[in-house]
C-alpha positions in Angstrom: 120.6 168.6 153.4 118.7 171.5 151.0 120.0 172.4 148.0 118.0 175.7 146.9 116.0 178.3 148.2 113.0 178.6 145.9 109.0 176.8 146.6 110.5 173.6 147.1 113.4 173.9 149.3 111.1 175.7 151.5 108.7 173.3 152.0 111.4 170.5 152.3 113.2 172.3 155.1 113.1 169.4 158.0 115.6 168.0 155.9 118.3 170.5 156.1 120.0 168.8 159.0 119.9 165.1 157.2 123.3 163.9 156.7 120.8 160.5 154.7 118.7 162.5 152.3 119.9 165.6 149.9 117.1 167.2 148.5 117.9 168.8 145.5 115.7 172.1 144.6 118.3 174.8 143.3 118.2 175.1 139.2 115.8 175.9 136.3 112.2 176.2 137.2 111.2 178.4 134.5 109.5 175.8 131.8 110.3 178.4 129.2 114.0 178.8 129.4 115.7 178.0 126.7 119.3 179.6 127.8 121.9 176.9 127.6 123.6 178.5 130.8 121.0 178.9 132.7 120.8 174.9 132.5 124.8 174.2 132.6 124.7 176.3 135.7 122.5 173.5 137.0 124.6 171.1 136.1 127.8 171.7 137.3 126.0 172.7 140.4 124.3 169.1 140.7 127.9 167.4 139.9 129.9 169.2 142.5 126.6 168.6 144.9 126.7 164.5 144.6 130.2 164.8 144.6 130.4 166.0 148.1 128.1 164.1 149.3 128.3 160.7 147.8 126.6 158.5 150.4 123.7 160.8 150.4 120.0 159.8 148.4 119.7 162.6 145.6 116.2 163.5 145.5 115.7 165.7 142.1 112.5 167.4 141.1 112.2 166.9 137.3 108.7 167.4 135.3 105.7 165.3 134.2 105.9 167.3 130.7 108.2 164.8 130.0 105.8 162.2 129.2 103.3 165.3 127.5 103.9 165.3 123.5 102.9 168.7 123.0 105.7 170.1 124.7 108.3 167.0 125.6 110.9 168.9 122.6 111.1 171.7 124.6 114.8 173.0 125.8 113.7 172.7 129.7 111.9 169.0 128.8 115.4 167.8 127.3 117.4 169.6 130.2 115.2 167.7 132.7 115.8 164.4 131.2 119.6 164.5 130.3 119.7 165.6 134.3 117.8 162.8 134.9 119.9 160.3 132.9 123.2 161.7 135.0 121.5 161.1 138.1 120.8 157.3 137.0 124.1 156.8 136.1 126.1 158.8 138.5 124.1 159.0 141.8 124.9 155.7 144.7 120.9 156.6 146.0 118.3 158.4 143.7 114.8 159.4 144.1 113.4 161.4 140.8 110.3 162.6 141.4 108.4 164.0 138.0 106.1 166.9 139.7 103.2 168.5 137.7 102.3 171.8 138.0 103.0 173.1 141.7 101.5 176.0 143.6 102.3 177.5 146.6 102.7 180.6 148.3 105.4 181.9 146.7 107.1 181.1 143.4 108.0 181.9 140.1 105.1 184.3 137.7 105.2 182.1 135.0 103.8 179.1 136.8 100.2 178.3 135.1 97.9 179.3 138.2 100.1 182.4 138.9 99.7 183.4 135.4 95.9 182.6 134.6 95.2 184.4 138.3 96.7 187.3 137.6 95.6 187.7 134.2 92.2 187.3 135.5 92.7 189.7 137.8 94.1 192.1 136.2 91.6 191.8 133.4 94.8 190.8 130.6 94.3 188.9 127.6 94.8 185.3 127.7 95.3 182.4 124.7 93.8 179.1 125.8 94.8 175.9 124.1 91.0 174.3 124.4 92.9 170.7 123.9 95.5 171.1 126.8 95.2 170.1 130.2 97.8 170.7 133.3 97.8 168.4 136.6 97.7 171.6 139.8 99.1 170.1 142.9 99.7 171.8 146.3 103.5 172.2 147.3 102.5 170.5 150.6 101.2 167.7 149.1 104.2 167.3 146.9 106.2 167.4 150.0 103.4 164.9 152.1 103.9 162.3 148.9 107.9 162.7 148.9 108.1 162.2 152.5 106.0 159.2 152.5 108.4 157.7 149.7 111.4 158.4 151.7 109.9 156.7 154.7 109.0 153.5 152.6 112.7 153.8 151.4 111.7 154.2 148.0 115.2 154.3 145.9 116.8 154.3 142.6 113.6 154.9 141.0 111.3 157.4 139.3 107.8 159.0 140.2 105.3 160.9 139.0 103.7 163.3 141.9 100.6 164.6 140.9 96.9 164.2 142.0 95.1 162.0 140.2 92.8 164.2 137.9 94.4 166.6 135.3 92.4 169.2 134.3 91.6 171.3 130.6 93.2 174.9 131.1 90.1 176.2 129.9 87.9 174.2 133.1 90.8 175.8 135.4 90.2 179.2 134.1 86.9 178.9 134.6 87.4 177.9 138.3 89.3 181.0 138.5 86.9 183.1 137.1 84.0 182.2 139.6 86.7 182.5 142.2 87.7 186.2 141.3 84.2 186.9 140.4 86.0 188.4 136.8 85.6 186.9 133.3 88.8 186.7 131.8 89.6 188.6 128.2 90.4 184.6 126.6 91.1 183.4 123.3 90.7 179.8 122.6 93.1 178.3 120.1 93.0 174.6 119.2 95.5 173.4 120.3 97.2 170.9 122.9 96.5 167.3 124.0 95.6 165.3 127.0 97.8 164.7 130.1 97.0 161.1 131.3 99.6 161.0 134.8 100.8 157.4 135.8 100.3 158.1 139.6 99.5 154.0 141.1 102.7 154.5 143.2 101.3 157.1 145.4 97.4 156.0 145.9 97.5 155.9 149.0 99.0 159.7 149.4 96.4 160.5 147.1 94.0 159.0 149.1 94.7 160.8 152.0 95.2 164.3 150.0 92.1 163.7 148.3 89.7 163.2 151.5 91.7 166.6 152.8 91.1 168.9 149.7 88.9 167.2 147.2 89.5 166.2 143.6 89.0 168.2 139.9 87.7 171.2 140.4 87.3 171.0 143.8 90.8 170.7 144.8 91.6 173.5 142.2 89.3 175.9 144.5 90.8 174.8 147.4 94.6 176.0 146.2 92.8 179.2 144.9 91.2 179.9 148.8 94.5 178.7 150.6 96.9 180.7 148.4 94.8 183.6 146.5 
């Protein structure tokens, strides 16, 4: 079963008719929320969900920003781990899967490469943290990696799906630039931190997705080609 109908559900739609596997991928995707019933709504909707199906393995997107210091205190950070710590202790069968940044080829505006792109595009200001860095990964290889876990019966745990190199905003805008053949009106503030992603769980996905689509900068262009 699907819960949802954004990005995720989407891709994860062979498993609509699984009576074993409930993918979860109906509540707060916006990493700036801060409304406390936009995230109760959530919630409730995630207890009725493993209430009626009890027997099922939960799988719950939640974020690598939870292990990111510069923005771990945020309302959506704290919402994503208190749903992660009902999950442990509610849930028969878990998987939580802590997913970077994910583009596809639809989504919400606020997502990083949706926002630099278009403000690129559109020739908008832009504030750069020169010290931050963000982890892109393709919605189909999110869904190649959380397949594969689900096959090796992967349970009552909790991964990190990302690719293997994050990258600083300001080398990603740059990317962008030489894609849209625009320079973008930036700022640079310094700001932000590192984002070192625990990922030896899925090598050999990443394997695979890396011989497919590259790695740093290279796979960065390759999202921009497939889905701008």
């Amino acid at each position: 079963m699907v819960v949802g109908t954004g990005l995720l559900a989407t891709i994860f739609k062979a498993y609509k008719t699984s009576d074993e596997v409930l993918i979860f991928a109906s509540g707060v995707s916006n990493s700036k929320e801060t409304n406390q019933e936009a995230f109760n709504r959530e919630i409730d909707l995630l207890k009725t969900t493993i209430a009626s199906y009890p027997k099922a393995k939960i799988v719950y997107f939640s974020t690598v920003s939870i292990t990111d210091p510069s923005v771990n205190k945020s309302a959506y950070v704290q919402h994503k781990l208190t749903i992660e710590e009902y999950i442990k202790a509610t849930a028969a069968q878990y998987l939580i899967l802590r997913v970077s940044n994910v583009v596809g080829a639809k989504g919400n505006p606020n997502t990083i490469m949706n926002f630099l792109v278009s403000a690129v595009k559109e020739q908008q200001p832009v504030t750069i943290w020169t010290k931050a860095e963000r982890n892109m990964i393709d919605v189909a290889d999110v869904y190649i990696i959380a397949h594969s876990l689900l096959e090796r019966q992967t349970t009552n745990t909790t991964v990190n799906v990302a690719v293997r190199n994050s990258l600083p905003v300001r080398q990603m805008l740059t990317v962008i630039e030489e894609y849209c053949n625009k320079s973008a009106q930036v700022t640079y503030v310094d700001k932000g931190s590192p984002l070192p992603i625990e990922v030896t769980q899925i090598e050999a996905e990443l394997e695979q997705i890396e011989a497919n689509s590259g790695i740093g900068t290279e796979y960065v262009f390759s999202l921009l080609k497939k889905y701008y």
